[in-house]
Structures are given as C-alpha cells and as structure tokens.
C-alpha positions as a printed NumPy array, in Angstrom:
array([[  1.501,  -3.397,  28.047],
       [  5.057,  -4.054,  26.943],
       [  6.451,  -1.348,  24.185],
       [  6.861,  -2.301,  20.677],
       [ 10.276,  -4.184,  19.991],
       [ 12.669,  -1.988,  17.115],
       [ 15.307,  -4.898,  17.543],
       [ 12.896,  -8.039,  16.125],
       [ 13.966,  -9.132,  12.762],
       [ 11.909, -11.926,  11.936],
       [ 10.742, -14.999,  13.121],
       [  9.001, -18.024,  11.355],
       [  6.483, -18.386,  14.439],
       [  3.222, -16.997,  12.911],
       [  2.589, -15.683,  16.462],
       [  5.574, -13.504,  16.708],
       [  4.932, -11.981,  13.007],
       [  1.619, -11.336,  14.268],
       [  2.255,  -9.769,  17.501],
       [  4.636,  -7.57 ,  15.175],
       [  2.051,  -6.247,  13.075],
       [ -0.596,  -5.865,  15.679],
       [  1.78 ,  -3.847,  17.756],
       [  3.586,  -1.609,  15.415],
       [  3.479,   1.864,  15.695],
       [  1.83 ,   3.759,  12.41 ],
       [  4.652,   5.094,  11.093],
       [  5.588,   1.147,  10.49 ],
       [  2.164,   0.465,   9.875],
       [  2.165,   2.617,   7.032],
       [  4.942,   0.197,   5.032],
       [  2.396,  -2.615,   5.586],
       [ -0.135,  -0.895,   3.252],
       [  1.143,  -1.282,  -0.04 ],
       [  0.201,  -2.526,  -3.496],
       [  2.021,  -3.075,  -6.517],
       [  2.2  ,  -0.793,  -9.139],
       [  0.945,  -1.431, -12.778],
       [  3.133,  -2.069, -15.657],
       [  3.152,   1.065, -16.976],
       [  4.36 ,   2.625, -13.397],
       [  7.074,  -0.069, -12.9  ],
       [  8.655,   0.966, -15.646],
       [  8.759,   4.558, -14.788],
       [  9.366,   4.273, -11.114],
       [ 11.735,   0.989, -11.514],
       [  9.575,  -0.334,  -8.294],
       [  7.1  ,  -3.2  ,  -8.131],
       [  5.048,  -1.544,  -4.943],
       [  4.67 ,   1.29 ,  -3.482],
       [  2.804,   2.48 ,   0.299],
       [ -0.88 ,   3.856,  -0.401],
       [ -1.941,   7.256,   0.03 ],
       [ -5.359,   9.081,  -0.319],
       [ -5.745,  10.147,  -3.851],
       [ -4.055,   7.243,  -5.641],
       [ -6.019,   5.845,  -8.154],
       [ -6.215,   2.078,  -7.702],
       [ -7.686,  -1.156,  -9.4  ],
       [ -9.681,  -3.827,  -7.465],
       [ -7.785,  -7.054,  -8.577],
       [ -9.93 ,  -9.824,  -6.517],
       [-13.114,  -9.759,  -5.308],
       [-17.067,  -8.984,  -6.121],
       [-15.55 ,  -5.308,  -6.992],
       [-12.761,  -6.968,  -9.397],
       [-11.834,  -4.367, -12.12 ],
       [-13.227,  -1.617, -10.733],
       [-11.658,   1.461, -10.503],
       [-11.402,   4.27 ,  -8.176],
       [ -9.616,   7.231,  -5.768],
       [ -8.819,   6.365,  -2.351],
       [-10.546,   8.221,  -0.039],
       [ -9.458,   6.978,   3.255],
       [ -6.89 ,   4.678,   4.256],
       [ -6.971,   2.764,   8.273],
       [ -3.734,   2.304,   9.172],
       [ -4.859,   0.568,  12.882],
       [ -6.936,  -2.287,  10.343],
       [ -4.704,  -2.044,   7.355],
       [ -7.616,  -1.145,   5.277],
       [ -8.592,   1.115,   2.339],
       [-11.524,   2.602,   1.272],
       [-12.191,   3.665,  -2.543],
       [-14.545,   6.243,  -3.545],
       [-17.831,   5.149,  -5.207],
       [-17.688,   1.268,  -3.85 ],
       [-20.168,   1.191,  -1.634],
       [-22.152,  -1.245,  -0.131],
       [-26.261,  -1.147,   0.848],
       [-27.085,  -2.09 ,   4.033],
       [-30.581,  -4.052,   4.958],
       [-32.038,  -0.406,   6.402],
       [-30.665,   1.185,   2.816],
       [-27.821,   3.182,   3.602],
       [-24.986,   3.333,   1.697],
       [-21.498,   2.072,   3.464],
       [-17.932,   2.166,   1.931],
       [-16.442,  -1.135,   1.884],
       [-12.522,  -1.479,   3.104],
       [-10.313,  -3.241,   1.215],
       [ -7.066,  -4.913,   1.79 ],
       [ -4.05 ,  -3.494,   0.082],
       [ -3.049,  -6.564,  -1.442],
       [ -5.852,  -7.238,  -3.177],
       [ -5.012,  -3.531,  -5.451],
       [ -3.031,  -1.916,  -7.859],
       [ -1.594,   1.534,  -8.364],
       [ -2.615,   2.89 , -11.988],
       [ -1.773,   6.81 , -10.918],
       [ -0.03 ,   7.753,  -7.805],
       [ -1.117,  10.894,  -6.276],
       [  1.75 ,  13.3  ,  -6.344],
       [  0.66 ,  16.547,  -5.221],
       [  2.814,  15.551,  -1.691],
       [  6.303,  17.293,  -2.875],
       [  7.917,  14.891,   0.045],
       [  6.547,  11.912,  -1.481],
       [  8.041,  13.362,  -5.082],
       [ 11.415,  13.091,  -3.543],
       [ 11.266,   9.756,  -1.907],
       [ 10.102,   8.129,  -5.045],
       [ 13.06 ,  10.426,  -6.907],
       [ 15.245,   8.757,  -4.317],
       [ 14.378,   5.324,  -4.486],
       [ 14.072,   5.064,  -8.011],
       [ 17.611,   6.541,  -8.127],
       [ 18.728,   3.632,  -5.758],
       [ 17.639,   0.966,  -8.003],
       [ 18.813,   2.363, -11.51 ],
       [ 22.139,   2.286,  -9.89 ],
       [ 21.825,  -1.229,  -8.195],
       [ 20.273,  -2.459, -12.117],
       [ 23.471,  -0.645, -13.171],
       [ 26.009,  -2.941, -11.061],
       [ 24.113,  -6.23 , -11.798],
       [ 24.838,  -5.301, -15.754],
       [ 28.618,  -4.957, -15.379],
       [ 28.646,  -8.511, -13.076]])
C-alpha cells in the first residue's frame, strides 16, 4: 500500500480527488469535516466554516431531520460522519440507532470552546482575516 502523497495539489480527475480523501491521514481528515457557521458566528469569528468538534451545537439543514437541533456527540473521521445527540433512528427489532450525518448538510449555532487550543486558533485566524479585510479597504 503506497503512503499518502503531501506533494498533490489538486487534480480535476474525480479519481485522484478521491484517492486523496480516502487516503488521508486524520489529522487531514479532520479539515474535511466542516460546516459553515451561522450568521450570527460569521460575524463574530469573521469565518464562513469552521472543522467540527464534539460539543458543538449544530442545525440539520437538509434532510428528514431538517431544523433540528442538537450537540454532537461523536464525530468519524475514517467516514466523515457526525452523529448528534437525540436523532435517532428505530430499527425493525426496536432499538434505537444514532443516525450519521454529513458535515455539509449542518450548521454551527455555538461552537464548543471549553478546548483552550481551539480558543487560540480561532483567536488566530480571525486575526488573519480582520487584517486581510483591512488591506482590501485601503485597495
């Protein structure tokens, strides 16, 4: 099994953006599981999306679930799915099963910030873009 490639940029084969995703390590993985943020947020944070973490409060956008909302409780990084406290499914036997969602199909309406390293790369990055809004003003 060949390693994963840190050199590939992109590629408009559908087959190589693929092979990208399926083979990334997690640490990569966990920039594919994002959602955008709600209005309220993007005008705090100066972001439109941010990576999901357990805790986060989110909004089903599409869907059966659609406006629902709920805590993460669990988030597969190897599927690139999300489960959400109290959606649950019933199976034929009766048993209750949490459904996984797909990031992109959920917004952020509270981040979970008890993670002081998370604190200070959303500090960060919403420093970055005040100061790149800052430059586009002057052009």
């Amino acid at each position: 099994m060949k390693k994963f490639s840190k050199k590939w940029k992109s590629s408009k084969q559908k087959r190589k953006q693929r092979k990208y995703r399926y083979k990334a390590p997690l640490h990569i993985r966990h920039k594919f599981v994002t959602a955008n943020l709600s209005k309220e947020l993007r005008k705090r944070y100066f972001r439109r999306s941010l990576p999901l973490r357990k805790g986060d409060t989110v909004r089903i956008m599409r869907g059966s679930f659609k406006k629902k909302t709920g805590k993460i409780s669990d988030v597969n990084l190897l599927n690139s799915k999300v489960f959400i406290e109290g959606v649950q499914q019933s199976k034929r036997d009766g048993t209750k099963v949490n459904v996984p969602f797909e990031p992109s199909n959920l917004q952020i309406t509270a981040l979970n910030l008890e993670d002081k390293k998370r604190m200070k790369i959303i500090e960060r990055k919403t420093k970055q873009t005040k100061e790149e809004k800052k430059k586009e003003k002057k052009k």
